[in-house]
C-alpha positions as CSV (number, residue, x, y, z in Angstrom):
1,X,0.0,0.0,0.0
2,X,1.1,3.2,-0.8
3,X,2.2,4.7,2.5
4,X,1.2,8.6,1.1
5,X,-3.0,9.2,1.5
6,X,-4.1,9.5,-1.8
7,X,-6.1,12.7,-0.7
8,X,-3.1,14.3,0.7
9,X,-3.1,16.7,-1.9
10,X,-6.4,17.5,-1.1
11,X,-5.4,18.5,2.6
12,X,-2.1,20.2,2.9
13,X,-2.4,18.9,6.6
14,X,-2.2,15.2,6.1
15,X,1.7,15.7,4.7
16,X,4.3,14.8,7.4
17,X,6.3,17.8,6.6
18,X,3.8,20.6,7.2
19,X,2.2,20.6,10.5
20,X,-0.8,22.0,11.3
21,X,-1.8,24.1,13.9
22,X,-3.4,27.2,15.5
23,X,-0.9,30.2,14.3
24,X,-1.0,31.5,18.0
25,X,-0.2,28.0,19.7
26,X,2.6,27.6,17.6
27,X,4.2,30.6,16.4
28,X,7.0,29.4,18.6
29,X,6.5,25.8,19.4
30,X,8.0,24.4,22.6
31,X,8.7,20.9,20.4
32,X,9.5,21.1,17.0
33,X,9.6,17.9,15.3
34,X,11.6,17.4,11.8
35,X,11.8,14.9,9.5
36,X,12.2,12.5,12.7
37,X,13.8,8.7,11.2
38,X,14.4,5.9,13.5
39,X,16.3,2.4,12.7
40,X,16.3,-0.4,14.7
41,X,18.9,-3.2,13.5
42,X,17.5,-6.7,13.1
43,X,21.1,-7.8,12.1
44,X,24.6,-7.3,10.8
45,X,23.6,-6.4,7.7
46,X,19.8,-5.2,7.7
47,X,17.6,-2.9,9.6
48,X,14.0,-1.7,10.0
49,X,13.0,1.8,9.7
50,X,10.2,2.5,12.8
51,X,9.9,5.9,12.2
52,X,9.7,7.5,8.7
53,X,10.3,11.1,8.2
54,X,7.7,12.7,10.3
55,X,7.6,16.4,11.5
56,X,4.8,17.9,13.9
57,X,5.2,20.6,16.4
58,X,3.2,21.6,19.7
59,X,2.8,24.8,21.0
60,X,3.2,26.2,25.1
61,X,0.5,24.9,27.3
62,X,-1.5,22.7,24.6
63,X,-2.1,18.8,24.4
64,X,-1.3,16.7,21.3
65,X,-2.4,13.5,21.1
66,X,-0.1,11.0,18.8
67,X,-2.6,8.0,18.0
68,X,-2.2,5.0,15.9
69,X,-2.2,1.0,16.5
70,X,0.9,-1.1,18.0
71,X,3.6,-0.6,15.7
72,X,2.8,2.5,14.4
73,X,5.8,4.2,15.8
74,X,4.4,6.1,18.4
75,X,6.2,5.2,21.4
76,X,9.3,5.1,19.6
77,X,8.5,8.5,18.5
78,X,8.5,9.7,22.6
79,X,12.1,7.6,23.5
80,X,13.5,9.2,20.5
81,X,12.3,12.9,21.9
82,X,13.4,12.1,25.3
83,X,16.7,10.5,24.5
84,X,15.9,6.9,25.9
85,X,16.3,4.7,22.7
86,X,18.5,1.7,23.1
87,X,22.0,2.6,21.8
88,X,22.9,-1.0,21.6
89,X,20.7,-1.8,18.7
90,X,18.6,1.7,17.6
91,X,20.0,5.0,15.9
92,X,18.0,8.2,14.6
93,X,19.4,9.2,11.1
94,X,21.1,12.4,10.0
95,X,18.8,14.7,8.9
96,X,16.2,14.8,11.7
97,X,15.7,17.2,13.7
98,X,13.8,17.5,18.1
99,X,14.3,21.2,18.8
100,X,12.8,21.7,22.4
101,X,11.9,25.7,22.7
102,X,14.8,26.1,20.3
103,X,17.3,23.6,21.4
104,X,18.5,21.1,19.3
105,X,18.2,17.9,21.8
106,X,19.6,15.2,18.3
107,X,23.3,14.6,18.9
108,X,23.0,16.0,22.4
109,X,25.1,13.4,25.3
110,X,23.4,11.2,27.9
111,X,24.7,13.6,30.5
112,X,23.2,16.9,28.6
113,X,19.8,14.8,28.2
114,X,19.7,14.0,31.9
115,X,19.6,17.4,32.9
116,X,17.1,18.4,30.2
117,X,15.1,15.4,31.4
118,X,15.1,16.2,35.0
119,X,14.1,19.4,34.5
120,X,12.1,20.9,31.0
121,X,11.1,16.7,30.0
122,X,9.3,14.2,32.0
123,X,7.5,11.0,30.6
124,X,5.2,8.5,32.0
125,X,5.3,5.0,30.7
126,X,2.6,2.8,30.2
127,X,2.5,0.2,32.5
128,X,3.6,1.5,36.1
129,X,3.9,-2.1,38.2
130,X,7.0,-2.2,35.4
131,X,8.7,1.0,35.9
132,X,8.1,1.6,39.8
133,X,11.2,-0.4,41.4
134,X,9.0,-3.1,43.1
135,X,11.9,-3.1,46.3
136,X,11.8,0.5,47.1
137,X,9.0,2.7,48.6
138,X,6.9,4.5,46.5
139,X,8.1,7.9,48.5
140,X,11.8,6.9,48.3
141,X,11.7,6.5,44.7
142,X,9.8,10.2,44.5
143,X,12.3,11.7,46.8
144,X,15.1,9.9,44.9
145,X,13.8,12.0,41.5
146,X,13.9,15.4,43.7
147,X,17.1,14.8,45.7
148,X,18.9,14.3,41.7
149,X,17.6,17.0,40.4
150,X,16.4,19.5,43.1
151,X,19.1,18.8,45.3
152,X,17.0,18.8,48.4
153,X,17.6,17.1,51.9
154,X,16.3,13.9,52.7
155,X,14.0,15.1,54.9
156,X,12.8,18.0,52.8
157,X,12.2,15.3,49.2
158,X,10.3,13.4,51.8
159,X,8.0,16.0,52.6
160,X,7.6,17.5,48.9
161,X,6.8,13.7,47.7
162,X,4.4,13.5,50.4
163,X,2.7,17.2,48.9
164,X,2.8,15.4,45.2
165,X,1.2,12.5,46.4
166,X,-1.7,15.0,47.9
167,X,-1.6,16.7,44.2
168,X,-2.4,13.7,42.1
169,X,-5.1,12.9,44.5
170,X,-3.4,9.5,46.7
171,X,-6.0,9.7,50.0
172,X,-3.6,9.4,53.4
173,X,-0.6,10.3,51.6
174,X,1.1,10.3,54.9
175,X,0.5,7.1,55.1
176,X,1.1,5.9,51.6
177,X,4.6,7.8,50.9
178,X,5.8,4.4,52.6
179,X,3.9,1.7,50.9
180,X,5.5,-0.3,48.7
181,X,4.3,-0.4,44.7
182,X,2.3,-3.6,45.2
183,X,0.2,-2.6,47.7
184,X,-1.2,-0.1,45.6
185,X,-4.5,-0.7,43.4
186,X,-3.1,0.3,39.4
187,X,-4.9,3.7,39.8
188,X,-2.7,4.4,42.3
189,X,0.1,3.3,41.0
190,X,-0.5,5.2,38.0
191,X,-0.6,8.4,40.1
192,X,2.7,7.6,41.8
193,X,4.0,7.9,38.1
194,X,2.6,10.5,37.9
195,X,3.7,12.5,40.9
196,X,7.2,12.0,39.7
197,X,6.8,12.9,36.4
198,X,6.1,16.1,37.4
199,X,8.3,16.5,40.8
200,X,10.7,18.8,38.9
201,X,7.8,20.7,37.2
202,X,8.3,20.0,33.3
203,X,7.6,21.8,30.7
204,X,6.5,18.7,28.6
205,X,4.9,15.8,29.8
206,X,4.8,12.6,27.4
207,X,2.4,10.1,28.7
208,X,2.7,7.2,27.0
209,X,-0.6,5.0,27.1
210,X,-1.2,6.4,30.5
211,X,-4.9,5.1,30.8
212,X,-4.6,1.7,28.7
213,X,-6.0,-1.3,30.7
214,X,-7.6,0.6,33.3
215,X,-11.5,0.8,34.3
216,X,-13.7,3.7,33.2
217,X,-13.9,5.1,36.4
218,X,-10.3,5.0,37.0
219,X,-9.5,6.1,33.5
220,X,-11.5,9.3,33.6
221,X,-9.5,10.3,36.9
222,X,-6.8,10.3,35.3
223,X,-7.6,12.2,32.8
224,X,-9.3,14.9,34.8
225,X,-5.9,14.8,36.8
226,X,-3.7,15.5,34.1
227,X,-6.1,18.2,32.6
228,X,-6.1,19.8,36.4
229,X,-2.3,19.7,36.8
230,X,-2.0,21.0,33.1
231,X,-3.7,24.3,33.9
232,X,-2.1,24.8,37.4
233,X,1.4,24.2,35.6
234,X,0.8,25.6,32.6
235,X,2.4,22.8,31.0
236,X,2.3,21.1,27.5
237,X,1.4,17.3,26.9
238,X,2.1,14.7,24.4
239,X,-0.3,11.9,25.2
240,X,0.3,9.0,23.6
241,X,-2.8,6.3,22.9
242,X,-4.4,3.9,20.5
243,X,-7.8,5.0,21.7
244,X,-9.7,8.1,19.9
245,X,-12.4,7.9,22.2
246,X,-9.9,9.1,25.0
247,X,-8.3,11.2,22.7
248,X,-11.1,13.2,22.5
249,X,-11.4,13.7,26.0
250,X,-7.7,15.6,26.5
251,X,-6.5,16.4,23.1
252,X,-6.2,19.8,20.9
253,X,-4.9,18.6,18.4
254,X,-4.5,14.7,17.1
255,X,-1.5,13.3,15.0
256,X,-2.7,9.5,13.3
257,X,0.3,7.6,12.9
258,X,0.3,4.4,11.0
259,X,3.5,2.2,9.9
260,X,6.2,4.9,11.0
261,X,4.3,7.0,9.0
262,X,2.0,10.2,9.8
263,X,-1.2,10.1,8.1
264,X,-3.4,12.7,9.4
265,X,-3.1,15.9,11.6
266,X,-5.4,18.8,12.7
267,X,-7.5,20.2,15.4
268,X,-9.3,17.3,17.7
269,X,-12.8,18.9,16.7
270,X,-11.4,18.7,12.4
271,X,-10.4,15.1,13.1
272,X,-13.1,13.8,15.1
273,X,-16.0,15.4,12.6
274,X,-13.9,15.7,8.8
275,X,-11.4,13.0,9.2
276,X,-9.5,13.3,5.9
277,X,-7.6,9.7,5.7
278,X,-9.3,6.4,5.6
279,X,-7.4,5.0,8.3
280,X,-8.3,8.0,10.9
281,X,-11.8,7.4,9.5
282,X,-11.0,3.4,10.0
283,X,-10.0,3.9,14.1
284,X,-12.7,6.2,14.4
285,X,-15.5,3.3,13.4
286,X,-13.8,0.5,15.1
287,X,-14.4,0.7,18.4
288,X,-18.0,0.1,19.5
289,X,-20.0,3.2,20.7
290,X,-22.8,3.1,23.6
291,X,-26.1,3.3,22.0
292,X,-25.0,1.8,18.5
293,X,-25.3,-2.2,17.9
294,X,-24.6,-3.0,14.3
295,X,-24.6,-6.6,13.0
296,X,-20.6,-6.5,12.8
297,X,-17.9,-4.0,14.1
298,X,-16.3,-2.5,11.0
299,X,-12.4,-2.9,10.9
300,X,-9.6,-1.3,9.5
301,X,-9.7,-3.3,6.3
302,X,-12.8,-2.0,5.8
303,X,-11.2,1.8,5.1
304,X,-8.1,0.8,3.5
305,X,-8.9,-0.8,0.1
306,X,-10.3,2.1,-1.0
307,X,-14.2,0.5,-1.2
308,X,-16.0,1.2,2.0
309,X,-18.0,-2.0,3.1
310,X,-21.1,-1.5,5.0
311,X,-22.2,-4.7,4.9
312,X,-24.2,-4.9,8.9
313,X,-21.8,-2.0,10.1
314,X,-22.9,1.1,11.4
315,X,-23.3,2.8,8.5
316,X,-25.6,-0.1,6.8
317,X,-28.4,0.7,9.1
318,X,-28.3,-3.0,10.1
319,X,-28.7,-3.6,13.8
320,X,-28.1,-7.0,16.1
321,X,-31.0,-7.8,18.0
322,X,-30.1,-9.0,22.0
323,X,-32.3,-9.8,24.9
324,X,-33.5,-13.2,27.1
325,X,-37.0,-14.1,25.7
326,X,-39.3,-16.1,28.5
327,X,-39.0,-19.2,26.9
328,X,-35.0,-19.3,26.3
329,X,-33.1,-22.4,27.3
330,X,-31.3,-21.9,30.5
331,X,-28.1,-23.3,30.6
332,X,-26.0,-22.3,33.8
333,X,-28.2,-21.5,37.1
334,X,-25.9,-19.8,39.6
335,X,-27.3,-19.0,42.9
336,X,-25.7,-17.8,46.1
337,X,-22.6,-18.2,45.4
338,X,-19.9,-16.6,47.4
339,X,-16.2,-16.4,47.8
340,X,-13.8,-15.4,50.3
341,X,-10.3,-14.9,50.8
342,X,-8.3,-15.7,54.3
343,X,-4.8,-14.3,54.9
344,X,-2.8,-14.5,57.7
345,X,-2.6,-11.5,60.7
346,X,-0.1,-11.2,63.0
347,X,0.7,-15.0,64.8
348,X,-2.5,-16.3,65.5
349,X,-5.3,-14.5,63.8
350,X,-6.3,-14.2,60.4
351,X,-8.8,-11.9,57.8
352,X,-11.4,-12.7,55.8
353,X,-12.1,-10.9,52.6
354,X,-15.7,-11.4,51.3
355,X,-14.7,-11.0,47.3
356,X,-18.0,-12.4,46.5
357,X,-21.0,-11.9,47.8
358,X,-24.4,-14.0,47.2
359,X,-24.3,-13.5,43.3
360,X,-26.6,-15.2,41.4
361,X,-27.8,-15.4,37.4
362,X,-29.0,-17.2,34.7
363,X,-26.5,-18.3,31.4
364,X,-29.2,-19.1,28.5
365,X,-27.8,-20.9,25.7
366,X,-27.0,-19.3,22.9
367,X,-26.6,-15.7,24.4
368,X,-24.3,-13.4,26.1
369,X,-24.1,-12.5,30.2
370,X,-21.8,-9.3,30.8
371,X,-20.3,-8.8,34.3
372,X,-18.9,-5.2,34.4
373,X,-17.3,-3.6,37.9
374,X,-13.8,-2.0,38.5
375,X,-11.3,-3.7,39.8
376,X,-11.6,-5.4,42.6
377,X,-15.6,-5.7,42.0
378,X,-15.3,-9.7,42.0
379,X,-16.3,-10.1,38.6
380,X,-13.1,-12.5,37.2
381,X,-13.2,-14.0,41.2
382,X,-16.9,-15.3,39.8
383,X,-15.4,-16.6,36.5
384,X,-12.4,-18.2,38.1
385,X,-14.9,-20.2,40.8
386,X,-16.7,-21.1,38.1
387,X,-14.1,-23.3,36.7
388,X,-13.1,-24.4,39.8
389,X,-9.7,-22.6,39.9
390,X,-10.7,-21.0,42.9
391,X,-13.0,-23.0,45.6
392,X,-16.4,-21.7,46.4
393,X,-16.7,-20.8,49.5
394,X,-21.0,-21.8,49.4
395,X,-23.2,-22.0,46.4
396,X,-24.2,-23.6,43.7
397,X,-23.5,-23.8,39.5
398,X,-26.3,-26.2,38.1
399,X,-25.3,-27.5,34.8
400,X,-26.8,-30.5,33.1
401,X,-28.9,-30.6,36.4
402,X,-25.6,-31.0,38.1
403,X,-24.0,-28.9,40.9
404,X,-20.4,-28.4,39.2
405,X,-19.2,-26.5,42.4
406,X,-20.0,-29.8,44.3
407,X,-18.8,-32.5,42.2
408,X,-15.5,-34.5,42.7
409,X,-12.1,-33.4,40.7
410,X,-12.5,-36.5,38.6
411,X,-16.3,-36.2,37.8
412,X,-15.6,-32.3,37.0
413,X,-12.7,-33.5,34.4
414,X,-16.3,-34.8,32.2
415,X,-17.9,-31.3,32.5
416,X,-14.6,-29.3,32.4
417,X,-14.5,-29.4,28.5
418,X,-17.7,-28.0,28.0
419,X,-17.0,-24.8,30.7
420,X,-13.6,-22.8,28.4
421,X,-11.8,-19.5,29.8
422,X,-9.9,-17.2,27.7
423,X,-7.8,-15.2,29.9
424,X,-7.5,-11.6,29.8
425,X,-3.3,-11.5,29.1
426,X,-2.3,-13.2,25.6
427,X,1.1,-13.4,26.5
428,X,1.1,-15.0,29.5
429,X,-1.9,-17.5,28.4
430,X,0.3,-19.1,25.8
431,X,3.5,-21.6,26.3
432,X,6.2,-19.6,24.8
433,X,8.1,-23.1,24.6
434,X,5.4,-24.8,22.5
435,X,4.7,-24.5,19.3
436,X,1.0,-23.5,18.0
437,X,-0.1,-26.4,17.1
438,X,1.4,-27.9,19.8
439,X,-0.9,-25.5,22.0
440,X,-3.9,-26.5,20.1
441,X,-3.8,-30.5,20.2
442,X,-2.5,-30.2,23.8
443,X,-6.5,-30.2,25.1
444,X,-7.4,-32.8,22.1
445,X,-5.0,-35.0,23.8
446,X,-5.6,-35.0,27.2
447,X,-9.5,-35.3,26.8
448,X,-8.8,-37.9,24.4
449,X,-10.4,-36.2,21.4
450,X,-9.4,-37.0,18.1
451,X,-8.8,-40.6,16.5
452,X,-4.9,-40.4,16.2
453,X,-2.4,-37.4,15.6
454,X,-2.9,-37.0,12.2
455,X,-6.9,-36.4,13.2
456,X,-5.6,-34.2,15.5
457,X,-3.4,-31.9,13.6
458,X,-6.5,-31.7,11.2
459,X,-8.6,-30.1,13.6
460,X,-5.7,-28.0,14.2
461,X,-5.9,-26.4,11.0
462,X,-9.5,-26.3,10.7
463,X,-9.6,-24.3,14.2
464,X,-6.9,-21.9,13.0
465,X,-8.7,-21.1,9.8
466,X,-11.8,-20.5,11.7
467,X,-10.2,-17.8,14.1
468,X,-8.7,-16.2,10.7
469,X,-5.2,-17.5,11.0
470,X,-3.2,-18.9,8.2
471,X,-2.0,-22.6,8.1
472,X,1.9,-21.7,8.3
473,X,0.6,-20.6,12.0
474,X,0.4,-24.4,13.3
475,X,4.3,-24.6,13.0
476,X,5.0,-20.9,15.0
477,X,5.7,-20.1,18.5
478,X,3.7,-17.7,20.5
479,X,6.3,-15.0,20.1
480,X,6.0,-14.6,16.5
481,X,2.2,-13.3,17.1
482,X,0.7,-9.8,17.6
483,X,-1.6,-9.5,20.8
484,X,-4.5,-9.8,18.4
485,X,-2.9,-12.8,17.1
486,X,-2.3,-14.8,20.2
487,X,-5.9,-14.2,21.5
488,X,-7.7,-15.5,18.3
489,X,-4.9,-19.0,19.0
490,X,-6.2,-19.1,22.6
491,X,-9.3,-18.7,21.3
492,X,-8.7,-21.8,19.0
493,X,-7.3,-23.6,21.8
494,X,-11.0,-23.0,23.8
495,X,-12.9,-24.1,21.1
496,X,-10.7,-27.9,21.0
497,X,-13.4,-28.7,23.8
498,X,-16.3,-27.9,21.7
499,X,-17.3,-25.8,24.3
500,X,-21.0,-24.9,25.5
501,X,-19.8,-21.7,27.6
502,X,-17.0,-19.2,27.5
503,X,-15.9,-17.5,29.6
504,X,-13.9,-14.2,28.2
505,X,-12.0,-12.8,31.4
506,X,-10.9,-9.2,30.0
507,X,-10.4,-11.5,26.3
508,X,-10.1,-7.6,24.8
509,X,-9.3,-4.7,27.4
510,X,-5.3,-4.6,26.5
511,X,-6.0,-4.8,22.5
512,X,-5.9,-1.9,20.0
513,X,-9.5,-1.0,19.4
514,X,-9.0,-2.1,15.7
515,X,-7.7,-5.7,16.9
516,X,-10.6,-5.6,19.6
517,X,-13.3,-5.1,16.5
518,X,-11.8,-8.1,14.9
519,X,-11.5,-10.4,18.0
520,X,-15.2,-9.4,19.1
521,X,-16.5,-9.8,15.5
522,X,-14.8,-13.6,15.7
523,X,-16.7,-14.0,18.9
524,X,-19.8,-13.0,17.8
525,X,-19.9,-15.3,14.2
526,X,-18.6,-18.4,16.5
527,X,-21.8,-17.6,18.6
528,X,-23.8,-17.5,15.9
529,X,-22.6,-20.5,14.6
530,X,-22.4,-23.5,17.6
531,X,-25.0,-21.2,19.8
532,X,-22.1,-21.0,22.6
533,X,-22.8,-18.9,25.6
534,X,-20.5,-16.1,26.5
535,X,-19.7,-15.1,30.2
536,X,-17.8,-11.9,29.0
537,X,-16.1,-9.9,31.9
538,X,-15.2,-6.9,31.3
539,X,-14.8,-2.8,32.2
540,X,-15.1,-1.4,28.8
541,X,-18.9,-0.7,28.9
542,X,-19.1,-0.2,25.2
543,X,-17.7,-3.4,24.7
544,X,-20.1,-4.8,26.9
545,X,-23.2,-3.0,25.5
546,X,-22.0,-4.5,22.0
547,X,-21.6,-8.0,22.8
548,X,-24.4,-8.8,26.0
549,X,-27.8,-9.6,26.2
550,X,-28.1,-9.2,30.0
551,X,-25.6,-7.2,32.0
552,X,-24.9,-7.9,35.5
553,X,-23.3,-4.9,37.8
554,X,-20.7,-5.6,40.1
555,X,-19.6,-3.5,43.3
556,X,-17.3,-5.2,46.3
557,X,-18.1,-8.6,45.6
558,X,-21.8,-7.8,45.2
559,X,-24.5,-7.4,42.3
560,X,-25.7,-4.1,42.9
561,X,-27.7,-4.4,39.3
562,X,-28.5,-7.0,36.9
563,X,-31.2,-7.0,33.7
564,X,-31.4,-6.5,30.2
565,X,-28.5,-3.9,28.5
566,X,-30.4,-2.2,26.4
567,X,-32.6,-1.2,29.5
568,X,-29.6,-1.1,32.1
569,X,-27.6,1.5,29.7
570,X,-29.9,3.7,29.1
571,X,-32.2,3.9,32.6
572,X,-29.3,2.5,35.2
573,X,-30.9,2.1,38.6
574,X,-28.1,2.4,40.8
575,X,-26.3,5.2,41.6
576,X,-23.0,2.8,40.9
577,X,-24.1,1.9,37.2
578,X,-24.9,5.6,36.6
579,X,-21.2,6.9,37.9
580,X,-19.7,4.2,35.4
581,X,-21.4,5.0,32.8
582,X,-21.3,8.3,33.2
583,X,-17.5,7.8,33.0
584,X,-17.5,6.2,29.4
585,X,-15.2,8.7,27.0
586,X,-17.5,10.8,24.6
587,X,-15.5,11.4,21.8
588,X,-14.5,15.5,22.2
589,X,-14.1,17.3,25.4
590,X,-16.0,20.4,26.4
């Protein structure tokens, strides 16, 4: 494909070398961007180019958002401005050009970067449980950023991490300064990253993926927080997503990157309402939208070839109908069912954590439950009792007219293959030692499914061309997969069992939103085709709208809602449903 938009000439603002931008913003631009190009070497004699010749600037005190799908070149894009690429194996090439409010930071030494780092640039990276130092105090490793580059006492970078803690909103910060990363929820975590980030008051704040993974509620915090510490500062922001929906919320102006490439820029209000490129317009109709049910999501293949296909998307008029009807076959009767946790205090004692509650439902066949909650609502605690990889504490499952959460281990091993799970982390679902067909027959041979190996491998291939994944797959490892990739192989690996329910812990929440679309649109034709039954857990509730017929609310181990989504999503009950959906990104802020 060519990588130039064929109706670049149409909008001077979709080349890479002429950015676009409010004259005022960015008479004189605090980052300056120039025909960036970034190599990574593969070998001794070959290299791939991750970033091709892009150039975008961003004026004092205004957000730019740099969107695009993994591997666009985004996030090389940031290490490049702030002087973090690997040396050992990465180089930017003569000719480009990072001028931060005038300064020339290419070519610049790891000592000069440091300083400009500690002081003018400040980033925060994606996943914090990764980049906090999981040995050291979340206060320590604060006051360690301040004592660098502040030179401050020990006493005094205790008590200014302590006031940043207060400023990114941490409750008891007092009390916190000396907890250690992992006894944080991922909120909070977040907001430790945060607080140093912008210890040293920057001028520029990069967030890279700052809000990916996280729940609604959670997300929109942080959001509000960086918008709040924005004005107060007066600082600029490069925020960094594959999400246009959040985009909306923070940005002023939006640069679509695709393949090292930029495709489209302009104002967040020109973008979201005149996108110019088909694959702008392509992430823009991807991800599903609260209120919208078309038959199928469309996908970025839909934009790219040129023909627009509406066949059941949104724009088809073509709509999916959901709901339980009276007479619907139950399949799974949950009732009462209830988890807890015990842990160890002091000697002697010990604590109980209730993390389910009495929760009970109905799984018809053939339909879709959705469990939404934040973190720590009990929702993947419900589908991991289910299969029996956590023990129920009391209740019961009744399958087949069966109590699963009272059978033996060996009379479960029967029912096991008809209950599936697809976890919510591809990369840690998968055996990176086995092969994919080797992941795929696994099941078939330990339920003893399948005449011989040849059988076997068969069904191998006939499960990989039904999740949309070529026949060269069967002989790959895990590694050599995009996220989107590995899902659709553990999906595979689910549907070895022939499975009557599925349960989809999270299946999509760390996904770009175009790979989502695909994985949900798989999920849905599998439905329509063996009738399967979908537990699908989740805290996107656009995704959840999409893809359920009934909805069921979790907060603190309890169901504080439950009843059909059209009906819960657009007249919530509880004040709990209300404040998460109330938290769903609209699109364009103000």
């Amino acid at each position: 494909m060519n990588s130039t938009p064929a109706n670049a000439s149409l909008n001077p603002s979709l080349n890479a070398s002429q950015p676009t931008g409010s004259a005022s913003a960015l008479a004189s631009p605090i980052l300056s961007v120039r025909d960036l190009r970034v190599n990574f070497r593969i070998d001794k004699n070959s290299e791939f180019e991750a970033v091709k010749k892009i150039s975008f600037d961003m004026g004092h005190r205004e957000t730019v958002a740099l969107v695009g799908e993994s591997g666009s070149g985004k996030s090389v894009t940031s290490l490049a401005i702030m002087g973090l690429l690997p040396k050992e194996n990465s180089r930017i090439l003569d000719g480009s050009s990072v001028k931060f409010n005038g300064r020339e930071l290419v070519g610049l030494s790891q000592a000069q970067m440091r300083e400009i780092r500690g002081d003018d640039l400040s980033m925060i990276f994606q996943e914090p449980m990764s980049s906090l130092n999981p040995v050291f105090r979340v206060g320590d490793q604060i006051a360690e950023t301040l004592r660098e580059h502040r030179d401050l006492s020990r006493g005094a970078a205790r008590a200014r991490s302590i006031e940043l803690l207060e400023e990114v909103g941490i409750p008891e910060p007092q009390r916190r300064v000396d907890m250690y990363p992992h006894e944080m929820s991922g909120g909070q975590q977040q907001r430790v990253m945060i607080a140093m980030a912008i210890s040293c008051e920057p001028k520029l704040l990069i967030a890279d993926e700052p809000t990916t993974a996280l729940d609604v509620t959670i997300q929109r915090q942080i959001l509000e927080l960086l918008a709040k510490l924005q004005k107060q500062r007066e600082m600029s922001i490069l925020f960094i997503t594959h999400d246009l929906a959040v985009v909306g919320e923070i940005a002023d102006r939006v640069v679509v990157m695709r393949h090292g490439e930029i495709r489209e820029q302009g104002a967040a209000q020109q973008i979201f309402n005149s996108p110019q490129d088909s694959y702008t317009k392509g992430l823009l109709a991807c991800r599903p939208a609260v209120g919208t049910r078309p038959l199928r999501l469309a996908v970025i293949e839909d934009f790219l070839d040129g023909v627009r296909k509406d066949v059941g998307t949104v724009g088809s008029g073509q709509t999916r109908d959901r709901g339980i009807k009276p007479d619907d076959e139950v399949l799974l009767k949950v009732e009462g069912l209830c988890k807890d946790f015990v842990s160890r205090e002091g000697l002697f004692g010990k604590r109980v954590f209730n993390a389910v509650k009495d929760v009970s439902f109905n799984l018809v066949r053939g339909k879709t439950l959705g469990v939404v909650g934040e973190s720590g609502s009990g929702k993947t605690t419900v589908g991991l009792t289910l299969m029996r990889l956590h023990q129920a504490t009391k209740g019961k499952a009744i399958y087949q007219g069966k109590d699963l959460l009272a059978m033996s281990n060996d009379e479960f091993k029967t029912y096991k293959r008809r209950i599936q799970i697809v976890f919510q982390n591809p990369y840690a679902s998968l055996n990176p030692r086995f092969t994919v067909g080797q992941i795929i027959t696994e099941p078939m041979l330990v339920h003893a499914i399948g005449a011989n190996e040849s059988a076997r491998e068969k069904m191998a291939f006939d499960l990989l061309d039904k999740v949309g994944l070529p026949k060269v797959s069967f002989y790959k490892y895990p590694h050599e997969f995009s996220g989107g990739q590995r899902q659709r192989i553990a999906i595979a690996r689910c549907l070895t069992m022939n499975p009557e329910i599925l349960i989809c812990d999270e299946s999509v929440s760390a996904l770009d939103v175009s790979v989502q679309a695909q994985v949900l649109n798989l999920l849905q034709d599998l439905q329509d085709e063996f009738k399967t039954s979908y537990i699908f857990i989740s805290h996107d509730l656009a995704v959840v709208h999409y893809m359920a017929d009934e909805v069921l609310v979790m907060n603190k181990g309890e169901v504080v809602e439950q009843g059909d989504s059209d009906e819960i999503y657009q007249s919530p009950k509880h004040s709990y449903t209300k404040m998460l959906l109330g938290a769903v990104p609209k699109g364009l802020k103000g």
